[in-house]
C-alpha positions as CSV (number, residue, x, y, z in Angstrom):
1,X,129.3,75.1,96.2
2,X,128.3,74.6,92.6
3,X,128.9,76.8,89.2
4,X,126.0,77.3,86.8
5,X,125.7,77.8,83.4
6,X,122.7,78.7,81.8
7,X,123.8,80.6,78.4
8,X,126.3,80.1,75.6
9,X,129.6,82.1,76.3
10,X,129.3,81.8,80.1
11,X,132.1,78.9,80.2
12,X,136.0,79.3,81.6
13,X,138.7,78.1,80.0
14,X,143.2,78.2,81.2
15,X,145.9,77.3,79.3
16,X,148.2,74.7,80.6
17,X,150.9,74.3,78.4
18,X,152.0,71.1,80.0
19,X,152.2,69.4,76.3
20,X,152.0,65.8,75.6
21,X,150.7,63.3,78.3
22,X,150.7,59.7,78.7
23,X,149.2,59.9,82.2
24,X,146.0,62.5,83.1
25,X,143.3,62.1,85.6
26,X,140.1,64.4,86.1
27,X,137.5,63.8,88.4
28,X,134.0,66.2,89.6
29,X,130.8,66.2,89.9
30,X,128.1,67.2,87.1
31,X,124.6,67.9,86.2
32,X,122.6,68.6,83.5
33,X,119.7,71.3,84.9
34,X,118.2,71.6,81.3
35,X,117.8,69.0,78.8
36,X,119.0,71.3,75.3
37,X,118.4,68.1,73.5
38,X,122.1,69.0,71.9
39,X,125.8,67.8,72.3
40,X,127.0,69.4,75.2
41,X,130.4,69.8,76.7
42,X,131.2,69.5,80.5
43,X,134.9,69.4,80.3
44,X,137.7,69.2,77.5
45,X,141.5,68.8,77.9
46,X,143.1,69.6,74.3
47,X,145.4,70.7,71.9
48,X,145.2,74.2,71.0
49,X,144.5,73.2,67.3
50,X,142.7,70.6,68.6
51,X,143.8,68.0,66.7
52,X,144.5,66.4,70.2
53,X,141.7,66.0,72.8
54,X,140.2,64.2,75.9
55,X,136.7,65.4,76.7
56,X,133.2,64.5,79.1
57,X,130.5,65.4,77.1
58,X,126.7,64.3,76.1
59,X,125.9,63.5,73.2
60,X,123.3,64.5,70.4
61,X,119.9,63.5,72.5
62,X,121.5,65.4,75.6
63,X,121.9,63.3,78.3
64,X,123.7,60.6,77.0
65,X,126.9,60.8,78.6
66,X,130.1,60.0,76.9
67,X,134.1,59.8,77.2
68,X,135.6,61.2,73.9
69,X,139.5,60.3,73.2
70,X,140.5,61.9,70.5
71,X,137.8,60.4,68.4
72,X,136.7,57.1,70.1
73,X,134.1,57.4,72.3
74,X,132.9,55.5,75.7
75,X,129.3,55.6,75.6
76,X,128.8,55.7,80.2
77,X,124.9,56.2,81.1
78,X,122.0,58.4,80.8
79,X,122.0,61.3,82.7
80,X,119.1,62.4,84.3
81,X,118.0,65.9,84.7
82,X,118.3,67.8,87.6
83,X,120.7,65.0,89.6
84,X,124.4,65.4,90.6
85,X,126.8,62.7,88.8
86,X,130.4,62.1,89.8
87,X,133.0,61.3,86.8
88,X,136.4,60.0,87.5
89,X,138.8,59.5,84.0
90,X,142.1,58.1,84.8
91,X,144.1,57.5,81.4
92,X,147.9,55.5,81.2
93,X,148.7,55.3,77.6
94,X,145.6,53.7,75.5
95,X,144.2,52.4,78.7
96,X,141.1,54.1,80.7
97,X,139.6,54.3,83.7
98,X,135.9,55.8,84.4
99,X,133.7,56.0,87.1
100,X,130.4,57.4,87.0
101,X,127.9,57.8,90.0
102,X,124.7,59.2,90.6
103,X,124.6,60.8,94.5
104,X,121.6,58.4,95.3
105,X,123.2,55.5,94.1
106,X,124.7,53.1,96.3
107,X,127.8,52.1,94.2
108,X,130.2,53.3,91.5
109,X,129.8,52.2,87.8
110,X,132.9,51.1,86.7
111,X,134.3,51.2,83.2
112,X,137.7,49.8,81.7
113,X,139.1,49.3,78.4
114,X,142.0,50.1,76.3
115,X,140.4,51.8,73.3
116,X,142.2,55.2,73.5
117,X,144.5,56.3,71.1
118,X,148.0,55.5,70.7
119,X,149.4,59.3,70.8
120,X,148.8,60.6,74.1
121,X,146.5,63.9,75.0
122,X,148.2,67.0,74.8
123,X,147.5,69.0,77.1
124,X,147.6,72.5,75.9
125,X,144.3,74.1,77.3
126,X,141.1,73.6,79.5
127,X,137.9,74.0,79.3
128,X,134.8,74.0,81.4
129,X,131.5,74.0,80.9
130,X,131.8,74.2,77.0
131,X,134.4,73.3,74.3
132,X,137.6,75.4,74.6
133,X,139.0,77.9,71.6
134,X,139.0,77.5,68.8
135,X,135.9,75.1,69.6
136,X,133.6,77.6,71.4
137,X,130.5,75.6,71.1
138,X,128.0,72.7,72.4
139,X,127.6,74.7,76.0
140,X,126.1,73.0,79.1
141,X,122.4,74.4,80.8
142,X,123.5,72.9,84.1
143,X,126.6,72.9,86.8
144,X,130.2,72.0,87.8
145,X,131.4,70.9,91.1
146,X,134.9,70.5,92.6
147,X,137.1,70.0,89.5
148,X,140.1,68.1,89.8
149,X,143.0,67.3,87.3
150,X,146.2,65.3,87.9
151,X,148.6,65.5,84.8
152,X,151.4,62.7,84.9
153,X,149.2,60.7,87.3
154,X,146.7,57.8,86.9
155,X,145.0,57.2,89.6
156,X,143.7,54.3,90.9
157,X,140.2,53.3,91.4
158,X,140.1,53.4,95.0
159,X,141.6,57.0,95.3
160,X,139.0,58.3,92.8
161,X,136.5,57.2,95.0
162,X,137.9,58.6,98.0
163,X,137.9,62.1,95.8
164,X,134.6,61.8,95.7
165,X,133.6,62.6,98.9
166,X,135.6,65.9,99.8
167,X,136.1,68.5,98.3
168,X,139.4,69.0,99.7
169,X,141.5,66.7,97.3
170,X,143.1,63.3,99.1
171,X,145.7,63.0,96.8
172,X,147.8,65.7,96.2
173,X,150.8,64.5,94.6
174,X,150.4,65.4,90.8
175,X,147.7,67.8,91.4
176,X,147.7,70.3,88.7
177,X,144.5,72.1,89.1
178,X,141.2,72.2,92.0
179,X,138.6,74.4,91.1
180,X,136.3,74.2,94.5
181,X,134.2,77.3,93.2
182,X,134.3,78.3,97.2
183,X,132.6,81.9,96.7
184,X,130.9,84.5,94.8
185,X,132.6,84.5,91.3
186,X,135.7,82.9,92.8
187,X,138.1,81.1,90.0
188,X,141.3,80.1,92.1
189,X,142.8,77.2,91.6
190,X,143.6,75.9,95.0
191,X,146.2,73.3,94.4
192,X,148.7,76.1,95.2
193,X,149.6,76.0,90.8
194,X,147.9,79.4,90.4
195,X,146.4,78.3,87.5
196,X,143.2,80.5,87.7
197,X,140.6,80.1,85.2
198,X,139.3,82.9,82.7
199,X,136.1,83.7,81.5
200,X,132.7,82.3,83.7
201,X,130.7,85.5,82.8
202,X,127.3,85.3,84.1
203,X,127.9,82.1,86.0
204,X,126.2,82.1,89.1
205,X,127.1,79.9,92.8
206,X,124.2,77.1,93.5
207,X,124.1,74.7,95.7
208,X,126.3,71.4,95.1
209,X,126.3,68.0,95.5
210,X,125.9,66.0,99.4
211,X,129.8,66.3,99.8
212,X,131.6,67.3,102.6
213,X,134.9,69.7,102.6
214,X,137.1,67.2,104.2
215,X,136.2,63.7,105.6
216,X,135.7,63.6,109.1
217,X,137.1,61.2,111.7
218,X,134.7,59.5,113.7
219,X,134.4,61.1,117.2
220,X,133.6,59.7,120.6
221,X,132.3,62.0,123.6
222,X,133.2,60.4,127.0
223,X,131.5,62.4,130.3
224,X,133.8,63.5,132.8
225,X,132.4,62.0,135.4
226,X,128.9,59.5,136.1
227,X,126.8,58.9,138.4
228,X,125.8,55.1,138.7
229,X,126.5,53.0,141.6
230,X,129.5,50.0,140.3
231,X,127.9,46.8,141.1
232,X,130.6,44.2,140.0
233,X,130.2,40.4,140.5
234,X,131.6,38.6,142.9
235,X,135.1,37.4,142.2
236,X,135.9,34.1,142.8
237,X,139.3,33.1,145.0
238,X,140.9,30.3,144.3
239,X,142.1,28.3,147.1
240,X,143.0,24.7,148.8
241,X,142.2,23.4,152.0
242,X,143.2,19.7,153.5
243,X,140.9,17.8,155.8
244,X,141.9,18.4,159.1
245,X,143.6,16.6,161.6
246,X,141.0,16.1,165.0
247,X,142.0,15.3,168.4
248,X,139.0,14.5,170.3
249,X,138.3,17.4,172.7
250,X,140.2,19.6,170.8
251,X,139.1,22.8,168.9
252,X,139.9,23.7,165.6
253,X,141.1,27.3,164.9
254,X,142.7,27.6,160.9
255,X,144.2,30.3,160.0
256,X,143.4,32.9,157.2
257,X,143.0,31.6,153.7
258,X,144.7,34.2,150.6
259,X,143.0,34.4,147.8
260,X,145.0,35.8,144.6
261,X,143.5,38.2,142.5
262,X,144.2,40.9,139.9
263,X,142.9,43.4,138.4
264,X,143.2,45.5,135.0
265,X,143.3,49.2,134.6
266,X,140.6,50.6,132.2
267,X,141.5,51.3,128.6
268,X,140.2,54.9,127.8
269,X,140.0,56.0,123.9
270,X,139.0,59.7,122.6
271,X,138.7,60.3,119.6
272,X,138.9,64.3,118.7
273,X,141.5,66.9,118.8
274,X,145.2,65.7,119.7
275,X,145.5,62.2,120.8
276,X,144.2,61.9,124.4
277,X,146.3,59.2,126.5
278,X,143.9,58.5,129.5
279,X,146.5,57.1,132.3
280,X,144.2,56.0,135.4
281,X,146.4,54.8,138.5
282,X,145.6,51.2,140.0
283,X,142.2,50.7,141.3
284,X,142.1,49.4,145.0
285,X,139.7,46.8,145.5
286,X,139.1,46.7,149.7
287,X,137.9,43.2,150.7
288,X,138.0,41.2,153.5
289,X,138.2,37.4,153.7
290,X,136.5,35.9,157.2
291,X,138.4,32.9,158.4
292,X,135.6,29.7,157.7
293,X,134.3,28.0,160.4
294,X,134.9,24.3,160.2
295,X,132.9,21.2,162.2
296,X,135.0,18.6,162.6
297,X,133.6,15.1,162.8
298,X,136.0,12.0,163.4
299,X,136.4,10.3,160.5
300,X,135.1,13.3,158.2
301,X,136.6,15.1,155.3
302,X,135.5,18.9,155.1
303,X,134.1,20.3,151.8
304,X,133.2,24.0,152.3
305,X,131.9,26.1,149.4
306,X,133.5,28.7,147.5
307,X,135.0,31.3,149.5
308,X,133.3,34.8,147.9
309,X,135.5,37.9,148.6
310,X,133.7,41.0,148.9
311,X,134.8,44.6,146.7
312,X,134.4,47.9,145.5
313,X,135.6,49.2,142.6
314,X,135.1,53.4,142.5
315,X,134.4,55.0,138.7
316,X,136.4,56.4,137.1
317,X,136.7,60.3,136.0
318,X,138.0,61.3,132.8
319,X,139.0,64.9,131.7
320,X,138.1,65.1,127.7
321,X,139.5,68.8,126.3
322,X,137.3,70.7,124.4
323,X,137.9,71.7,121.1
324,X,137.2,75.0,120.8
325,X,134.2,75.3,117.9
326,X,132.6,71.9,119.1
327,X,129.5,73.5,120.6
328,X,128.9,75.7,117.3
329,X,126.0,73.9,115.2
330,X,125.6,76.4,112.0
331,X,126.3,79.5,110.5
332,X,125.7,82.9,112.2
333,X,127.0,81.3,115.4
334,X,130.2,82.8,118.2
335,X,132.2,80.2,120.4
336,X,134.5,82.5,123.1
337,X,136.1,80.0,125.4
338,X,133.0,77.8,125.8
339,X,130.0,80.4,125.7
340,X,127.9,80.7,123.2
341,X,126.5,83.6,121.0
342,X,124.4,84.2,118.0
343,X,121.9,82.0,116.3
344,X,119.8,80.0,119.0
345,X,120.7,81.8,121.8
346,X,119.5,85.0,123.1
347,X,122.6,87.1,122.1
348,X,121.5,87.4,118.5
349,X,124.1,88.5,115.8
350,X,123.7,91.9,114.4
351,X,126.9,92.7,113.2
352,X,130.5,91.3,112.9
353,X,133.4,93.4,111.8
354,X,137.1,92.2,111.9
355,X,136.7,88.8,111.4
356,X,137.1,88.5,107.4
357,X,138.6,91.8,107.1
358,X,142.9,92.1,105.9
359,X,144.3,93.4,109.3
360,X,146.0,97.2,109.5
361,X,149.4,96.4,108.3
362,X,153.4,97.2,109.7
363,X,154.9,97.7,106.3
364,X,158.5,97.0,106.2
365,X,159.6,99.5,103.5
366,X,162.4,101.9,104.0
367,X,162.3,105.3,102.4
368,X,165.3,105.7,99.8
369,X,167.8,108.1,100.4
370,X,168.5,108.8,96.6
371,X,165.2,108.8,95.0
372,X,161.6,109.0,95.3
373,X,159.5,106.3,97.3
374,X,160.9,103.5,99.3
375,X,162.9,100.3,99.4
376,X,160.3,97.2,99.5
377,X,160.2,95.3,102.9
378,X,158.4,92.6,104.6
379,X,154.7,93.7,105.5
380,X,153.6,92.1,109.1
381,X,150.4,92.0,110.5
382,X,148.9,93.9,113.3
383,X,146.7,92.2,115.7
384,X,143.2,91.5,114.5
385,X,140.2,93.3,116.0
386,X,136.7,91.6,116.1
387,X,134.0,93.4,117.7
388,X,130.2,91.4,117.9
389,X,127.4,93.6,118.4
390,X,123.8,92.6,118.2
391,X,120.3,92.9,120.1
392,X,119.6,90.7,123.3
393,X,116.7,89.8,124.2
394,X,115.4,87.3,126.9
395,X,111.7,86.6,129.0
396,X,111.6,89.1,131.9
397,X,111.7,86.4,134.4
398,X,115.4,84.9,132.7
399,X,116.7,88.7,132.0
400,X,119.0,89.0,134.9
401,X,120.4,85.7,134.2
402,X,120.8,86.1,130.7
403,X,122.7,89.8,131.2
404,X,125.1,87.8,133.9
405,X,126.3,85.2,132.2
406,X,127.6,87.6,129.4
407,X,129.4,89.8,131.9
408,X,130.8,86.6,133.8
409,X,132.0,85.2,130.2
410,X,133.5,88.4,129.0
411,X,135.7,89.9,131.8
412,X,139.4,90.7,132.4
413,X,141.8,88.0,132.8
414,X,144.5,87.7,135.6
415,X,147.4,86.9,133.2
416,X,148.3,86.8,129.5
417,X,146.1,83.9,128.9
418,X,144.7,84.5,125.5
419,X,141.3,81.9,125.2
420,X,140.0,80.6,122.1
421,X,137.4,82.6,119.8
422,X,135.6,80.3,117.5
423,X,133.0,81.3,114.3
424,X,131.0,79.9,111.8
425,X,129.8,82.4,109.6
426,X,129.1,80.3,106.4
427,X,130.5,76.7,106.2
428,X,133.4,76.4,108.2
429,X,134.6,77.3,111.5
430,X,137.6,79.2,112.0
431,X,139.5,79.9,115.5
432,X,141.6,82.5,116.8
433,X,143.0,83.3,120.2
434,X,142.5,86.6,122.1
435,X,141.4,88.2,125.3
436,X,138.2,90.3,125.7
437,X,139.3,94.2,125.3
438,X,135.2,95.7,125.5
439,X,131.9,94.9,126.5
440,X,129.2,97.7,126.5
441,X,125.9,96.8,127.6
442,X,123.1,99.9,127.2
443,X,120.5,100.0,129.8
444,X,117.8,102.4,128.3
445,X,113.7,101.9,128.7
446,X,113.6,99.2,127.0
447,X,116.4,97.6,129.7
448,X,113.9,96.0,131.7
449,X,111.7,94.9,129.4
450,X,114.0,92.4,128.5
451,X,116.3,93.6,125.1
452,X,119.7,95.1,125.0
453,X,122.1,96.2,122.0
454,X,125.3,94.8,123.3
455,X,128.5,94.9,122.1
456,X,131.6,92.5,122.7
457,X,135.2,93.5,121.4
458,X,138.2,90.4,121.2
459,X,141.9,91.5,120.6
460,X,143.8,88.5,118.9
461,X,147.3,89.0,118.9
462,X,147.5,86.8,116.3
463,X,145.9,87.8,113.5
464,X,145.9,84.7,111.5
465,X,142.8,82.6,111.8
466,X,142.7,78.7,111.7
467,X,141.0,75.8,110.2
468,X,140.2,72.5,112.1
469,X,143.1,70.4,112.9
470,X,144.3,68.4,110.1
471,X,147.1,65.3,110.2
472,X,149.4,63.2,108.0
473,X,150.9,59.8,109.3
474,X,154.5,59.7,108.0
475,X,156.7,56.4,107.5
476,X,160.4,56.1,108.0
477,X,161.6,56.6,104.7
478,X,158.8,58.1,103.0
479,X,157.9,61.6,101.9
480,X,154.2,62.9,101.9
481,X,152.7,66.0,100.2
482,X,150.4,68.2,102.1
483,X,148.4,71.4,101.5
484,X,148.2,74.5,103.6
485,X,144.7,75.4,102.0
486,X,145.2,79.2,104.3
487,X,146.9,81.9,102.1
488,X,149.3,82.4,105.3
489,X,152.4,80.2,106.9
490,X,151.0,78.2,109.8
491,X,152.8,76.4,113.1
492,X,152.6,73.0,113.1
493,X,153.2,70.9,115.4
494,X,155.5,67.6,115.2
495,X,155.5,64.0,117.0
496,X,158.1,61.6,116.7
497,X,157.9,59.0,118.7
498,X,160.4,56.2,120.1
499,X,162.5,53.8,119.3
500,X,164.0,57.0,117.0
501,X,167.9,57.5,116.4
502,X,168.7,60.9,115.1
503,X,165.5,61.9,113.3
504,X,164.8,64.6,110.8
505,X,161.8,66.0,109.2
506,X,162.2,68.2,105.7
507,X,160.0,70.5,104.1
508,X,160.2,71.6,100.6
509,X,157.7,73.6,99.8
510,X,156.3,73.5,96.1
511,X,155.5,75.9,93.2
512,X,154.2,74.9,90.0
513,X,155.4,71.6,91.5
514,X,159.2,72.4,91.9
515,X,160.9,72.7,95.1
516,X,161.6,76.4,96.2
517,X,163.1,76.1,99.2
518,X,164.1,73.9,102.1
519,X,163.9,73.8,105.7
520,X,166.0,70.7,107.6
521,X,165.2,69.9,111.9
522,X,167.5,67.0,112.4
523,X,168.0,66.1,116.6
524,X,171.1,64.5,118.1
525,X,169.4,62.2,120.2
526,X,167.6,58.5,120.5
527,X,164.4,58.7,121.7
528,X,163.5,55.7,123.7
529,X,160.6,53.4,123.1
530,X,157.8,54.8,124.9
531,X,158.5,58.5,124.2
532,X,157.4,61.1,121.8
533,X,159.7,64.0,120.6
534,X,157.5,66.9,120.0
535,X,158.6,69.4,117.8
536,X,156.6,72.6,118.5
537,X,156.9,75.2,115.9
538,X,154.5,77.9,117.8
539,X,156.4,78.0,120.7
540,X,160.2,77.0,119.3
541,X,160.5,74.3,121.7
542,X,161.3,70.2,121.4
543,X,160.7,68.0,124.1
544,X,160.6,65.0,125.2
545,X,157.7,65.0,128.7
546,X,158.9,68.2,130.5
547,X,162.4,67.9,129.0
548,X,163.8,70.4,126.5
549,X,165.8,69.3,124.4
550,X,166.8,72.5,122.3
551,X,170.4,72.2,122.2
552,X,170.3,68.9,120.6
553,X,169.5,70.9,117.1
554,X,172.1,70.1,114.9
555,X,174.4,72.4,112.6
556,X,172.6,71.9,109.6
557,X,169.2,72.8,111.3
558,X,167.3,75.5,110.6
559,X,165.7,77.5,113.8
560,X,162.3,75.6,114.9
561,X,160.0,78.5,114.4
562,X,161.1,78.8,110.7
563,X,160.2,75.3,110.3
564,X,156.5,76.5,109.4
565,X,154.2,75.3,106.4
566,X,153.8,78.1,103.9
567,X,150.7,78.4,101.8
568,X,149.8,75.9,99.2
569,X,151.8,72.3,98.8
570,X,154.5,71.2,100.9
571,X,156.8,68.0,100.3
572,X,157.5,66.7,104.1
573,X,160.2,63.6,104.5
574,X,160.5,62.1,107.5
575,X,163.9,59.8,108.2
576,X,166.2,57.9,111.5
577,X,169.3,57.2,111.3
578,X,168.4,53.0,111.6
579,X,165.6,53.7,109.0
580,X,163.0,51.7,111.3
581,X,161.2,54.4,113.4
582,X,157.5,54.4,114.0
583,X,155.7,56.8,112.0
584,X,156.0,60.6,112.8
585,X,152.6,62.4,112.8
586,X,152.3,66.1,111.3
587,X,149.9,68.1,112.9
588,X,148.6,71.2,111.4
589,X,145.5,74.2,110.5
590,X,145.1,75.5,107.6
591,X,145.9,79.5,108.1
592,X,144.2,83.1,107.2
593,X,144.8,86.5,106.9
């Protein structure tokens, strides 16, 4: 999503009050929709007097774009009307940084030099889309997409370009302010600083520019099973035989000849969801080896010819899990353990209630005994309640069909299973897990002619919904910031594997970029080489294979299922006692209420 301005006054502006900087980095995306033929400001960190100032701006024709330090400018291209740009402006000290590309291009411009000014920008207030107070002027007739500002951070040229791509920012360390514009009139800043911008009256959303939300990783769909017939060449057996020794009127009779062989087992990658180890057993390859019939000659030295052994080698079958969400294909569409509803099917979507909607609420406040009202508690959420309702409607000939399949993919289950509900209402696909609680289908006149109102009701007993899956690779040693983008905690789950002696994982998580709290898992244990130590927050458990390993939790531990990542930045350290471990991987979903 995009903003746009098309009027003077329309633009937002926040005060940061973060003072003098050395170090400041801003990247987006930009475009000029109307060509005033005036200076026009896109974005402008400055002082509040502004005496003090780092801006993007066109200049006087207006579409010649420009990077203003305090008064020295870096002339950059010519905008062109109507096309998205990206801007990337990394400044350490009087050094710069600026890359500018069109979305059709096929590289980055590049810019460097070391004409800013010696004092550094002071960073007092932002503005976008026009020239903050006490400037108030030069407006832009055109649109902003995914602002992003690092204060106290250059970065490099490489992660600037990565930015470019996702909206969801790749560097979060530093990250002052991300203004994704992701809704109607929406102003949050989503780096977790809760700097939300002011103003933006009469702004309206557009489309933005060919970006994803967050880079994808490359995905491989194996079948479970195929049908073609193996049809391996033969394999050739080594092997040694010495002439014989002949007696006339004797017969020769040699024994069997053994030819080595060996075989590998197949190497099976999949790429989606949690890492998929494929572990085939040993393949058996039958043959049979006839003993050769020599003639023996006096006198003669016998030469046969390769000895060919005979095999079979059976295919495969490999299980791939589904990730629940993977058959939805756009907006309007329902995912409930693997059946499809809504848009391109014939259980259109009429209705959805529950889904978005702020579940009925267990407050935890206690009435006073001395006064009026209540002591203030912890609120909890219910269970969420989605109920789908919409017209179906299938050819007379497939309406039986159509009718059973719903019925045989929304009944009772024989346990506490809860199964996967995936939707897609807009851009992205939340899941939640529940169990079917109602399923009315009206049979009226219009029954056999093919259309139905139905209605389908889910019951999740956990309310919170959840993004795709999302990972960080941590080193021995090293400490990573990552972002819960949900405005819940979420459960996430940890892998450590072996050689590892008595690891730990930290989080701090982050306001206004100080630490608030911390939360310690440290395990008395080595885990071998070979092994993973799973840390699963959900379910309290860690394990190594089928083993629980609970009671290795040391003192200074806090409980696993506390161990979760609250909204907005999180600092997460991963260490062994030898310092040397592989890298633990944090597994996680962004979380919603």
């Amino acid at each position: 999503m995009a903003i746009r301005f098309d009027a003077d006054g329309e633009d937002f502006t926040r005060a940061l009050s973060l003072g003098s900087q050395t170090q400041l980095t801003v990247t987006g995306w930009f475009k000029i929709s109307v060509d005033r033929g005036q200076f026009t400001t896109l974005w402008a960190v400055a002082e509040s007097d502004f005496d003090s100032f780092l801006m993007l701006a066109a200049d006087g024709t207006g579409t010649g774009l420009q990077v203003i330090n305090h008064t020295n400018g870096t002339a950059l291209t010519t905008l062109t009307v109507g096309t998205w740009y990206f801007v990337g402006v990394a400044i350490n000290g009087t050094s710069q940084t600026i890359l500018v590309r069109s979305a059709s291009a096929s590289s980055f411009t590049v810019t460097t030099n070391s004409s800013g000014p010696s004092s550094a920008v002071v960073a007092d207030v932002l503005g976008i889309g026009e020239t903050p107070p006490p400037g108030g002027f030069e407006w832009l007739n055109g649109a902003v997409a995914n602002f992003k500002i690092w204060v106290g951070a250059t970065l490099t040229q490489a992660e600037m370009e990565r930015e470019a791509w996702t909206y969801l920012p790749w560097r979060t360390s530093g990250l002052t302010a991300w203004y994704p514009w992701a809704g109607s009139g929406s102003t949050v800043d989503l780096s977790g600083n809760g700097r939300t911008l002011s103003g933006g009256s009469g702004t309206s959303l557009e489309d933005g520019p060919p970006i994803a939300w967050r880079q994808g990783r490359r995905r491989l769909f194996l079948p479970t099973s195929i049908d073609v017939e193996a049809n391996p060449a033969p394999i050739l057996a080594p092997w040694s035989m010495p002439a014989p020794a002949v007696s006339a009127g004797a017969s020769t009779a040699p024994g069997v000849i053994e030819a080595p062989w060996s075989m590998p087992a197949p190497v099976v990658e999949v790429f989606e969801g949690l890492p998929t180890v494929a572990e085939p057993g040993v393949i058996l390859a039958p043959w049979s080896m006839p003993a050769p019939l020599v003639d023996a000659f006096s006198n003669a030295t016998a030469a046969p010819g390769p000895i060919l052994a005979p095999w079979t080698l059976p295919t495969p079958a490999v299980l791939v899990p589904i990730v629940p969400g993977d058959q939805i294909t756009g907006p309007g569409q329902i995912e409930w353990n693997g059946f499809l509803l809504g848009r391109g099917t014939p259980y259109g979507l009429g209705n959805l209630e529950g889904w978005y909607d702020l579940p009925a609420i267990d407050t935890g406040n206690v009435a006073h005994p001395t006064r009026h009202g209540a002591e203030s508690g912890r609120d909890l959420s219910q269970e969420r309640i989605v109920t789908y309702s919409g017209l179906t409607r299938a050819p007379r000939d497939d309406w039986e069909e159509t009718v059973e399949d719903l019925i045989l993919a929304t009944g009772v289950g024989e346990d506490d299973t809860e199964y996967p509900l995936a939707i897609r209402l807009l851009d992205h696909v939340y899941t939640g897990m529940g169990k079917v609680t109602r399923r009315a289908v009206p049979v009226d006149k219009h029954f056999r002619l093919g259309h139905s109102r139905i209605v389908v009701q889910w019951t999740l007993s956990d309310p919170r919904l959840l993004s795709k899956l999302n990972s960080a690779v941590i080193a021995d040693g090293e400490t990573q910031t990552i972002l819960n983008a949900g405005n819940t905690a979420t459960s996430p789950l940890i892998r450590i594997p072996g050689p590892s002696v008595i690891p730990q994982i930290l989080f701090e998580p982050l306001v206004g970029g100080e630490v608030v709290d911390e939360r310690l898992i440290e395990v008395d244990l080595t885990v071998a080489d070979g092994e993973n130590l799973i840390i699963d927050v959900k379910l309290g458990t860690i394990s190594i294979g089928d083993t629980d390993h609970l009671d290795k939790l040391t003192g200074t531990s806090t409980s696993v299922p506390d161990l979760v990542l609250p909204a907005g930045q999180v600092r997460v350290s991963y260490t062994s006692e030898e310092g040397d471990a592989p890298p633990a991987t944090v597994l996680w979903k962004h979380a919603i209420l």
